[in-house]
MMTF fields as JSON, N, C-alpha, C and O atoms, coordinates in Angstrom:
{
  "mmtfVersion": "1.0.0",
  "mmtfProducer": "UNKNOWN",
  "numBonds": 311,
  "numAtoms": 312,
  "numGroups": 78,
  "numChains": 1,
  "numModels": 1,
  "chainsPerModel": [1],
  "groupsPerChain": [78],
  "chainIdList": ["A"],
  "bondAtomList": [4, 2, 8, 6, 12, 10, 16, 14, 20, 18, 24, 22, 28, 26, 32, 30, 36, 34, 40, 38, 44, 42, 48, 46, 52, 50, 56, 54, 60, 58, 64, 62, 68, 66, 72, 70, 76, 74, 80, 78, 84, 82, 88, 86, 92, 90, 96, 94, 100, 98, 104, 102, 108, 106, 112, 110, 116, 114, 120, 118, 124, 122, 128, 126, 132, 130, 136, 134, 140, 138, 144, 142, 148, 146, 152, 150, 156, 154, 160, 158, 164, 162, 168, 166, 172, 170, 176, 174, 180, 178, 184, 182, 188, 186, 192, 190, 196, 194, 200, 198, 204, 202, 208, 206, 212, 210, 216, 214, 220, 218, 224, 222, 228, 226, 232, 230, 236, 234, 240, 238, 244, 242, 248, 246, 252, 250, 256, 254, 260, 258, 264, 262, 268, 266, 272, 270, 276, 274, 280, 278, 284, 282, 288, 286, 292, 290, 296, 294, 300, 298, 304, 302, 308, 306],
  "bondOrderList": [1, 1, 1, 1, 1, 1, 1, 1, 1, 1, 1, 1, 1, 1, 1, 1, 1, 1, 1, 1, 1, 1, 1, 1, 1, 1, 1, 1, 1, 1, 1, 1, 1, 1, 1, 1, 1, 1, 1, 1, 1, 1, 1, 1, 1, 1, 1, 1, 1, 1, 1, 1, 1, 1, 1, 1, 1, 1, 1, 1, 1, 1, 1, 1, 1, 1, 1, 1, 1, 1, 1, 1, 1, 1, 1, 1, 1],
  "groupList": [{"groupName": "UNK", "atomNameList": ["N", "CA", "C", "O"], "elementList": ["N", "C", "C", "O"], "formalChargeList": [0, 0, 0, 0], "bondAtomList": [1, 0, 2, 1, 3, 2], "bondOrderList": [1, 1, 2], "singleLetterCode": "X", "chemCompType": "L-PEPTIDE LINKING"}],
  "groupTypeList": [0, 0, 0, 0, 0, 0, 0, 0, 0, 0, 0, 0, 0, 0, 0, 0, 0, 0, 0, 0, 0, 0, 0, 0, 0, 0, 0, 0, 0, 0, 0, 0, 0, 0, 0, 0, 0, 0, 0, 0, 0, 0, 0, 0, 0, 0, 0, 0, 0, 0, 0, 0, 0, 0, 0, 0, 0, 0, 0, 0, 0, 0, 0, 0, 0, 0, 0, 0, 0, 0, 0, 0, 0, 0, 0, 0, 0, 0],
  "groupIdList": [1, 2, 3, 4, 5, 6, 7, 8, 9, 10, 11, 12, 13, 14, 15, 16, 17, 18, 19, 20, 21, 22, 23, 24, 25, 26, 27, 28, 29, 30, 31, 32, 33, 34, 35, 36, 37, 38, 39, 40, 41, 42, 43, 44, 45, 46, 47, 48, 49, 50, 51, 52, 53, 54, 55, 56, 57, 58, 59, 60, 61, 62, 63, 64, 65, 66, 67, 68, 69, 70, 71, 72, 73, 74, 75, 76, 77, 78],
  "secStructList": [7, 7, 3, 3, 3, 3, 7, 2, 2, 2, 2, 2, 2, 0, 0, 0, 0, 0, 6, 6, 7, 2, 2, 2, 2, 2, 2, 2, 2, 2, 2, 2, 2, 2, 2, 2, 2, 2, 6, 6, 7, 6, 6, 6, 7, 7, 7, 7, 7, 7, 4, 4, 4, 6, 6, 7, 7, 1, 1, 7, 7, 5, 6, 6, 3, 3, 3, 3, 7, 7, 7, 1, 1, 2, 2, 2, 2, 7],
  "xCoordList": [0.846, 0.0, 0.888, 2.059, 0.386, 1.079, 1.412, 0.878, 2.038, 2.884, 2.424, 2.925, 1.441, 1.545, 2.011, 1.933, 2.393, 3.079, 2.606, 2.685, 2.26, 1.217, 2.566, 3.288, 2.724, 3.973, 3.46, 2.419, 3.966, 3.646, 2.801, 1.776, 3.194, 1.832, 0.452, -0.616, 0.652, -0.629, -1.289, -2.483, -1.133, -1.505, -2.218, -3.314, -0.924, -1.89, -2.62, -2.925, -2.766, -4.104, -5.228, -6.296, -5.319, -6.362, -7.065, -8.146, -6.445, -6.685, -7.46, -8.562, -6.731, -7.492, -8.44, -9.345, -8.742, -9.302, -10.423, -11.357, -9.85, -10.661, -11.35, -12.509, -10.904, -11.123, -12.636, -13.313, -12.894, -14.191, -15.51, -16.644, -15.062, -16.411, -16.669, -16.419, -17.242, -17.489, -17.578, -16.873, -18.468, -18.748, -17.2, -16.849, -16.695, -15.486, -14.305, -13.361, -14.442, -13.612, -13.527, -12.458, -15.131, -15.322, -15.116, -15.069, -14.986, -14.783, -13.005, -12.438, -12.395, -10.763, -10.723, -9.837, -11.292, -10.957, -11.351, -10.528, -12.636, -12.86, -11.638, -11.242, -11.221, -10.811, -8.929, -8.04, -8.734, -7.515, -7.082, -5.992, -8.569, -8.854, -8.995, -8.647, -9.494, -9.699, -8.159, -7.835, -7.407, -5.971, -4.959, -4.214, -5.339, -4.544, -4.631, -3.685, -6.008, -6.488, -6.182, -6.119, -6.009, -5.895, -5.576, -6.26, -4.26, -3.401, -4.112, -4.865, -4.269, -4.486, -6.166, -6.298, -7.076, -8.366, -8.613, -7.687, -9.382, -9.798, -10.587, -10.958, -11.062, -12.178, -11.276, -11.599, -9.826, -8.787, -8.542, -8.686, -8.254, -8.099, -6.648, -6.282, -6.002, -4.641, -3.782, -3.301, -3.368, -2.649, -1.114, -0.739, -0.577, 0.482, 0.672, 0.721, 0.896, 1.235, 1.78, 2.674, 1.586, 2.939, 2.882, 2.216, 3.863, 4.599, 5.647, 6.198, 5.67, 6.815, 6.608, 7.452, 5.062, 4.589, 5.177, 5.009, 5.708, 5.669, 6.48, 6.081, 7.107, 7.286, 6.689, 7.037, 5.54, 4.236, 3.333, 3.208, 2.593, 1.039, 0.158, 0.549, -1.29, -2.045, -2.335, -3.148, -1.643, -1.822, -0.134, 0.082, 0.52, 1.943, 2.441, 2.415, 2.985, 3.277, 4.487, 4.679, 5.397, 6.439, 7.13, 7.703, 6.979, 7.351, 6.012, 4.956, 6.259, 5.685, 5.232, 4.43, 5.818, 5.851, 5.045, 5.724, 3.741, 3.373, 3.742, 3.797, 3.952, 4.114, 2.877, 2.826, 1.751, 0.591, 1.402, 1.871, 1.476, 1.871, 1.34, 1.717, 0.263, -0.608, -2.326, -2.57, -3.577, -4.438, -5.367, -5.084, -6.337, -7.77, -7.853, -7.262, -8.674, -9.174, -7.782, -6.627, -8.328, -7.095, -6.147, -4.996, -7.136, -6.557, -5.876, -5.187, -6.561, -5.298, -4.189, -3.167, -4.067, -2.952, -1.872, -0.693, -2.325, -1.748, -1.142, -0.608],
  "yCoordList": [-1.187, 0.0, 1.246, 1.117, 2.534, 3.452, 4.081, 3.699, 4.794, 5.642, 6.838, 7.285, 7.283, 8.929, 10.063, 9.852, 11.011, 11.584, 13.45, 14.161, 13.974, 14.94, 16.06, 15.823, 17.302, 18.052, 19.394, 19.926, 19.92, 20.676, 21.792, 22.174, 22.258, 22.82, 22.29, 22.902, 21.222, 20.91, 20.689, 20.894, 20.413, 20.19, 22.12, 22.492, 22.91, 23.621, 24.75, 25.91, 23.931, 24.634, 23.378, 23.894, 22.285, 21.64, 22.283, 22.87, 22.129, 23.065, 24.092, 24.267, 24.994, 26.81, 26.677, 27.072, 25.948, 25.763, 24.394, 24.312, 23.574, 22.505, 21.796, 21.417, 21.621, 21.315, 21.707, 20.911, 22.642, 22.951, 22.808, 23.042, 22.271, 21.57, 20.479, 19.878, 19.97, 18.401, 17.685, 16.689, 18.088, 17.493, 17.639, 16.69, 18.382, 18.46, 17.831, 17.365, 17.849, 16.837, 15.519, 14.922, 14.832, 13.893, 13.2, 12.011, 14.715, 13.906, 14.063, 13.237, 14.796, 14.499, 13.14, 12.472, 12.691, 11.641, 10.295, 9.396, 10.246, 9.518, 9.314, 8.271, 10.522, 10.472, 10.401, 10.457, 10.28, 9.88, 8.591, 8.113, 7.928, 6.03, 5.659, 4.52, 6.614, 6.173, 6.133, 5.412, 6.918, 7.505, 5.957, 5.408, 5.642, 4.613, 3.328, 2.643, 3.177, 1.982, 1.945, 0.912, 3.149, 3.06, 4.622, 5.25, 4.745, 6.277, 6.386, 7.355, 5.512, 6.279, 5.805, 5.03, 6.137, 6.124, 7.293, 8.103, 7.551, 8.83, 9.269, 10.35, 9.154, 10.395, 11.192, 12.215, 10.552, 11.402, 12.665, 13.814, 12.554, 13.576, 14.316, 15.477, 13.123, 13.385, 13.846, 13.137, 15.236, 15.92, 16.7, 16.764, 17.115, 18.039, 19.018, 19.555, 19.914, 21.293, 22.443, 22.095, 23.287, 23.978, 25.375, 25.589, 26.241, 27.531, 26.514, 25.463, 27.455, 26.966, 25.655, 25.05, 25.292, 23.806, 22.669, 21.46, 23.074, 22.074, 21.044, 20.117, 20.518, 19.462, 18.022, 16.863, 18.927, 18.264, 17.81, 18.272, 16.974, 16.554, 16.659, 16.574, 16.883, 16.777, 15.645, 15.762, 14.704, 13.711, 13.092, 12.741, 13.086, 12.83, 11.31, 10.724, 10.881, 9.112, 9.056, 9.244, 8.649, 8.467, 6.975, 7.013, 5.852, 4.637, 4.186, 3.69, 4.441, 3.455, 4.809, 4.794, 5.919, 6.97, 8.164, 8.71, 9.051, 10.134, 11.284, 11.093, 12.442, 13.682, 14.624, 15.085, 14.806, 15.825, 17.337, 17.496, 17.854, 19.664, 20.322, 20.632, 20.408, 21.364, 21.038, 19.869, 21.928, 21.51, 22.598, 23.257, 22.907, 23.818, 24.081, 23.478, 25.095, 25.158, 25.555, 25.698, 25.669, 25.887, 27.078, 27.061, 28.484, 29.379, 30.037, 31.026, 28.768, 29.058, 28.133, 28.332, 27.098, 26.344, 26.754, 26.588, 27.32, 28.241, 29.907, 30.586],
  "zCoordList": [0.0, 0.0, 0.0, 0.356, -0.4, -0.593, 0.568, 1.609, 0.576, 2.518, 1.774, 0.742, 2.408, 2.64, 3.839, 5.049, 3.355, 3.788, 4.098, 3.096, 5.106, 4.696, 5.164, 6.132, 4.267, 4.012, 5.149, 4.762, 6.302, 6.833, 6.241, 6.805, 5.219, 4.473, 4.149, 4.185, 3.876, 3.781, 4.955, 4.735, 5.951, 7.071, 7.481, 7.9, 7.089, 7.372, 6.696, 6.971, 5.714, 4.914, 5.103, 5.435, 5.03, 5.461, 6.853, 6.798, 7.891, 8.84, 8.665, 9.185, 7.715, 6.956, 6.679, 7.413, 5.274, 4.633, 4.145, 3.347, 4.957, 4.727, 6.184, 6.016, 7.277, 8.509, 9.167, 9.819, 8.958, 9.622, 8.801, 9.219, 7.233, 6.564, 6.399, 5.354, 7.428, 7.433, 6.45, 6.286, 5.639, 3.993, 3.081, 2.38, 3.133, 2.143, 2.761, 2.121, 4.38, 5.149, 4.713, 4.587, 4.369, 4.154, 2.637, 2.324, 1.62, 0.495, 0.423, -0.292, 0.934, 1.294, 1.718, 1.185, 2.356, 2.918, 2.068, 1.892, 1.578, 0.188, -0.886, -1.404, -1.03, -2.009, -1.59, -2.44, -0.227, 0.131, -0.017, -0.331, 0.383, 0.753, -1.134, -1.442, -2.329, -3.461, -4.102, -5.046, -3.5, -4.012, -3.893, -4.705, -2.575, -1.42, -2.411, -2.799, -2.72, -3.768, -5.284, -5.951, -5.724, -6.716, -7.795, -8.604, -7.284, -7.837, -8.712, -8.614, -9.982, -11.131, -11.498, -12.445, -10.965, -10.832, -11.808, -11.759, -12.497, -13.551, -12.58, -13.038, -11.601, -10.567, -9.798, -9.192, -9.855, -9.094, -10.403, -9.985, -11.647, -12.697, -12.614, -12.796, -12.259, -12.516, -13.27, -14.154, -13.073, -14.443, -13.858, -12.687, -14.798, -14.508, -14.443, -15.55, -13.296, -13.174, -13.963, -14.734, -13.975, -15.013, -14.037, -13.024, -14.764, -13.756, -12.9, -13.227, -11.427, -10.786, -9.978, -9.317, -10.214, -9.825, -11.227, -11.065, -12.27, -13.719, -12.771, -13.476, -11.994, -11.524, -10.897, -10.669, -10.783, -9.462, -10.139, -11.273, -9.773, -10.228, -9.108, -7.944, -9.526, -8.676, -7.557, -6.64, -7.772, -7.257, -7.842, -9.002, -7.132, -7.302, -6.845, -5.763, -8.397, -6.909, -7.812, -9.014, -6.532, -6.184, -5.453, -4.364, -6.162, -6.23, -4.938, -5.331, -3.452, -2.523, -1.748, -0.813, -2.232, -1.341, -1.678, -2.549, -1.447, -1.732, -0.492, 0.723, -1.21, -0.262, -0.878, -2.019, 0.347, -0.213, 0.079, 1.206, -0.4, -1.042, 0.14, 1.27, -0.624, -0.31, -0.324, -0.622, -0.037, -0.922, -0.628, 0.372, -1.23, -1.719, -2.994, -3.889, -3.121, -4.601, -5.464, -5.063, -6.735, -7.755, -7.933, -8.369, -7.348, -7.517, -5.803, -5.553, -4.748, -3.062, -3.498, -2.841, -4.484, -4.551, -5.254, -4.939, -6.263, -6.923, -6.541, -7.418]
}
């Protein structure tokens, strides 16, 4: 199974931004357990970054190992 890894940023923007809506708590978390099962699922919509993210994907895998970034909408991630 995959090792995730949650990157002090993300921790605290989940916190910011995601923590106090139960419902969006809950589809983070869906979609953490859909990630765990199966990286390349098309409901995940896995693509590549560009600017000073062109390294990153939205969903980044890294042999056994993921590191989550960051996370909220497109234009706080950005």
């Amino acid at each position: 199974m995959i090792q995730i890894v949650l990157h002090r940023n993300f921790i605290k923007s989940f916190d910011k931004r995601i923590k106090r809506n139960k419902k969006l708590s809950k589809q983070v978390e869906e979609r953490t357990n859909l990630f765990k099962i199966n990286p390349q699922n098309p409901k995940l919509k896995d693509h590549r970054l560009v600017g000073k993210m062109i390294d990153l994907r939205s969903f980044s895998i890294n042999g056994d190992m993921v590191i989550f970034l960051d996370i909220g909408s497109h234009n706080q991630v950005y």
